[in-house]
C-alpha positions, 0 to 999 in steps of 0.5 A: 495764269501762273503757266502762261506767265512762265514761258514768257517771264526769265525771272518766274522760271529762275524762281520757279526752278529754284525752288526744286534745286534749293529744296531737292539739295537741301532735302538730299544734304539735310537727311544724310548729313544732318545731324543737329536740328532746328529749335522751331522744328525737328523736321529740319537741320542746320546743314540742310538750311545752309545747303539750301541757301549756298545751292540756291546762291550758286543757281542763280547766279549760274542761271542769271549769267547763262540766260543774261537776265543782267544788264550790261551796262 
């Protein structure tokens, strides 16, 4: 169902395809430059957190503006 939805729906992809550059960034920042971690787990870093959710901020506004998923007034 998931599939057949995401050829048909702009926003399922745009979470769909976030989720990879939020995760992959974040992995990629987190392991080379993460030093302090966080208290609830060890597995993740500050840096990591905040280079998922500048990434991801910056994926979806390019996204959205590139496949117009805003309305124009």
């Amino acid at each position: 169902m998931c599939l057949i939805c995401y050829f048909q729906c702009k926003t399922l992809k745009l979470e769909v395809n976030g989720l990879f550059v939020f995760l992959g960034f974040a992995d990629l920042i987190g392991r080379r430059f993460g030093g302090a971690k966080l208290p609830y787990n060890e597995n993740k870093s500050y840096i990591g957190s905040l280079a998922m959710l500048i990434f991801g901020f910056i994926f979806c506004v390019g996204y959205s503006n590139s496949n117009h998923l805003h309305s124009n007034p």
